[in-house]
Short mmCIF file of the C-alpha atoms (twelve columns), coordinates in Angstrom:
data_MODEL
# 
_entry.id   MODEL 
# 
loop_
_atom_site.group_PDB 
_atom_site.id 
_atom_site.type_symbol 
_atom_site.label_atom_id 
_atom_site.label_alt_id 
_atom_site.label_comp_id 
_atom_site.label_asym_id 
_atom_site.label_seq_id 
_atom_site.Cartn_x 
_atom_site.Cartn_y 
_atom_site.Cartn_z 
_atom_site.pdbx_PDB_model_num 
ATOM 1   C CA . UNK A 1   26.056 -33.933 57.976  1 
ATOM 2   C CA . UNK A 2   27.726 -32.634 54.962  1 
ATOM 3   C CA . UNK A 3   27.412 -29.107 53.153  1 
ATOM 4   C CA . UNK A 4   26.731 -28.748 50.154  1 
ATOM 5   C CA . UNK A 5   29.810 -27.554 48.661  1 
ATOM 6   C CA . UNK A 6   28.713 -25.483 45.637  1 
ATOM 7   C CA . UNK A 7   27.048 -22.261 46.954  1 
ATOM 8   C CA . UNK A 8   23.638 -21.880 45.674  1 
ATOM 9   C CA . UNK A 9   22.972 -20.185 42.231  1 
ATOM 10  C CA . UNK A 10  21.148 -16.374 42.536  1 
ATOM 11  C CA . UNK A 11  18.145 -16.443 40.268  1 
ATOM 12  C CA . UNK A 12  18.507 -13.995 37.072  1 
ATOM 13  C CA . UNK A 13  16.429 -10.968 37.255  1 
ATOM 14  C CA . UNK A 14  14.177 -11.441 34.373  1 
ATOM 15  C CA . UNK A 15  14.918 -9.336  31.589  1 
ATOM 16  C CA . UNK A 16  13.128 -6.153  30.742  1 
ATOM 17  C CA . UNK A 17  10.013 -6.886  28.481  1 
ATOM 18  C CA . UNK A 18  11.169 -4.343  25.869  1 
ATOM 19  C CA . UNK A 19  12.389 -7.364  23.056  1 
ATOM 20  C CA . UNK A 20  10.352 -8.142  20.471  1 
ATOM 21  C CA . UNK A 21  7.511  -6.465  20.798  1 
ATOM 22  C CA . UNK A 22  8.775  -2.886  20.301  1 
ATOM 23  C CA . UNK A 23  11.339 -3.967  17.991  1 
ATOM 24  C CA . UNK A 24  8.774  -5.152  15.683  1 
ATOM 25  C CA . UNK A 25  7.127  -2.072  16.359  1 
ATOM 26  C CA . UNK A 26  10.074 -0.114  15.183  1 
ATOM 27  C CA . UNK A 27  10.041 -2.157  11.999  1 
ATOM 28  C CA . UNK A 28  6.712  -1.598  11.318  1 
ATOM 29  C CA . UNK A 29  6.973  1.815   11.402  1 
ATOM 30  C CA . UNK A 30  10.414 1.798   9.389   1 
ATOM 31  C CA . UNK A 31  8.848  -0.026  6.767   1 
ATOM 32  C CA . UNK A 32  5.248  2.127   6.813   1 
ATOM 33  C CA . UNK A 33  7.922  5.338   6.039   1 
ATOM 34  C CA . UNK A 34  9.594  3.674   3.471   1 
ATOM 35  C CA . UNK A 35  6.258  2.785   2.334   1 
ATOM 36  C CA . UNK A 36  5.237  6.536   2.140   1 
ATOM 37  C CA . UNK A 37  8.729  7.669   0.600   1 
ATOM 38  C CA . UNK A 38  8.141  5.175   -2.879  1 
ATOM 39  C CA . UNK A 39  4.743  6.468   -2.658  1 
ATOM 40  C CA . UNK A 40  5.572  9.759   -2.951  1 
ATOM 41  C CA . UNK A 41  8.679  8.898   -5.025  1 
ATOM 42  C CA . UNK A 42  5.931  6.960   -7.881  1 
ATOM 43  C CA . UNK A 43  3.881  9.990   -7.630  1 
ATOM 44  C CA . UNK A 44  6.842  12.296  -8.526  1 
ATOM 45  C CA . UNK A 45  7.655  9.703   -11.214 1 
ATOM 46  C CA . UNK A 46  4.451  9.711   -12.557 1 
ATOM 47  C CA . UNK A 47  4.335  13.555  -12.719 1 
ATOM 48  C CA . UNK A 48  7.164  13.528  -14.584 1 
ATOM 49  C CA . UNK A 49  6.448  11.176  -17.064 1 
ATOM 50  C CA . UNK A 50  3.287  12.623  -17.780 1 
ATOM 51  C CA . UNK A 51  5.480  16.118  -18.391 1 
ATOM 52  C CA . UNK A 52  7.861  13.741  -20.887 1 
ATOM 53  C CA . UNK A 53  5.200  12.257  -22.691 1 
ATOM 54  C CA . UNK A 54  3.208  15.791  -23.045 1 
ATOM 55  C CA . UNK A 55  6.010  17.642  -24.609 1 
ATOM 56  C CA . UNK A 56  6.527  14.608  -26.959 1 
ATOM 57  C CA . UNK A 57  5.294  13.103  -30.481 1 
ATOM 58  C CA . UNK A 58  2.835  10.994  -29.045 1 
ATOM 59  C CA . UNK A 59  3.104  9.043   -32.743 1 
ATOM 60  C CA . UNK A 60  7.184  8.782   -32.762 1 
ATOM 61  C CA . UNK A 61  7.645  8.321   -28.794 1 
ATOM 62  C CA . UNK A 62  8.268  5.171   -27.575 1 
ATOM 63  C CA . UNK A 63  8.447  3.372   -24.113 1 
ATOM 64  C CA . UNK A 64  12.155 2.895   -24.324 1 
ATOM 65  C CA . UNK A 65  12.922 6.531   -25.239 1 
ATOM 66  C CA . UNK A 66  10.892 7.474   -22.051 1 
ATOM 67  C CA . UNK A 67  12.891 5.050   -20.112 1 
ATOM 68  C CA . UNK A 68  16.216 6.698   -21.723 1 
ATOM 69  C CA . UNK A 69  15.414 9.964   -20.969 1 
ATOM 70  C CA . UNK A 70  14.332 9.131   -17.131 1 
ATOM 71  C CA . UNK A 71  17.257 7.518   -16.601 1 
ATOM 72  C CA . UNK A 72  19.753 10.307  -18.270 1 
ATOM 73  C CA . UNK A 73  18.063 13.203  -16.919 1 
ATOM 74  C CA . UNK A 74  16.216 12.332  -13.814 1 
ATOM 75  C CA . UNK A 75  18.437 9.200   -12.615 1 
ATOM 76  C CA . UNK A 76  15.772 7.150   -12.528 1 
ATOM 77  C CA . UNK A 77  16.384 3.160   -11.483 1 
ATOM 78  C CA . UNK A 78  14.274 2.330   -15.140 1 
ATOM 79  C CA . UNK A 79  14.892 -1.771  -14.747 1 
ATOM 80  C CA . UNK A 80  13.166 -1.291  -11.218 1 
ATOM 81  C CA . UNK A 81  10.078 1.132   -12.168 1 
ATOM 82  C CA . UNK A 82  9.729  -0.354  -15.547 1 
ATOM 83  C CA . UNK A 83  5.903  -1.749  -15.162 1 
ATOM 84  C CA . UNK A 84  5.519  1.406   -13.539 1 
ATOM 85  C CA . UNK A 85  6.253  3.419   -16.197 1 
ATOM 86  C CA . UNK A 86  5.079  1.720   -18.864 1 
ATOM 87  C CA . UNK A 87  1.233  1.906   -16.839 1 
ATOM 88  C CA . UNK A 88  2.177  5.861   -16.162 1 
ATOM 89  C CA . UNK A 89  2.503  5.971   -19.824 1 
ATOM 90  C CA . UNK A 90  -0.220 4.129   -20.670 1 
ATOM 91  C CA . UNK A 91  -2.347 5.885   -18.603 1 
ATOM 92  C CA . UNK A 92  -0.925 9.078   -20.186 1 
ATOM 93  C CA . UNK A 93  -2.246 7.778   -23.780 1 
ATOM 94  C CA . UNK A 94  -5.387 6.797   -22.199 1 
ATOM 95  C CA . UNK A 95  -6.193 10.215  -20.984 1 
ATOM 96  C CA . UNK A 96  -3.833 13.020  -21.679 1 
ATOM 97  C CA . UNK A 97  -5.932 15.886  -20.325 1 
ATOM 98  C CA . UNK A 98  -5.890 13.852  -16.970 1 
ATOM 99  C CA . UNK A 99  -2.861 13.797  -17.450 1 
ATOM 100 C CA . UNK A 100 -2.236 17.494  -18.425 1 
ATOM 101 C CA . UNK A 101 -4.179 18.152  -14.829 1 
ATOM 102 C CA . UNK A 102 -1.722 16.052  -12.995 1 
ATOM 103 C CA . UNK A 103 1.281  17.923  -14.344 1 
ATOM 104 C CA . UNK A 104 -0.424 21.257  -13.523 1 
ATOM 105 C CA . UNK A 105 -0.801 20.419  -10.005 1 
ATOM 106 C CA . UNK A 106 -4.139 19.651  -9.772  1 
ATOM 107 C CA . UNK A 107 -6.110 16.010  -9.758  1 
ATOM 108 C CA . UNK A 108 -4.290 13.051  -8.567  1 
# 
């Protein structure tokens, strides 16, 4: 009888079950921080535009010299928050003693 000539193939070990599922993990909780850091970032945001638009003439002030001034002096990204800041402003016109709270330290 013949032998076979090519020597028989070893079986790969399977590999480790670490893959997908804890690298999607990761992810998620990459993304969740990031999530938490623009959260806090908007908060600051807001804080400060509520401190801008107190210490202005609420009847000469205008959106685009709040989004001048936050970009000058706080190096804010204004074309990226720019909904955001116009409802932090309009929430500041809404309610200013909110507002004034929020500055202070106190309500949220």
């Amino acid at each position: 009888e013949k032998e076979n000539p090519k020597p028989a193939k070893a079986e790969k070990a399977a590999p480790a079950k670490r893959g997908r599922g804890a690298k999607a993990e990761e992810e998620k909780k990459e993304e969740a921080k990031e999530e938490e850091e623009e959260v806090e970032e908007d908060e600051d945001l807001r804080k400060v535009i509520y401190k801008v638009c107190s210490e202005s003439d609420l009847s000469t002030f205008t959106l685009r010299m709040v989004r001048d001034l936050l970009e000058k002096e706080h190096s804010v990204d204004v074309k990226a928050k720019k909904d955001l800041i116009r409802r932090y402003v309009d929430q500041f016109v809404a309610d200013p003693a909110k507002a004034a709270e929020v500055v202070a330290g106190g309500a949220k």
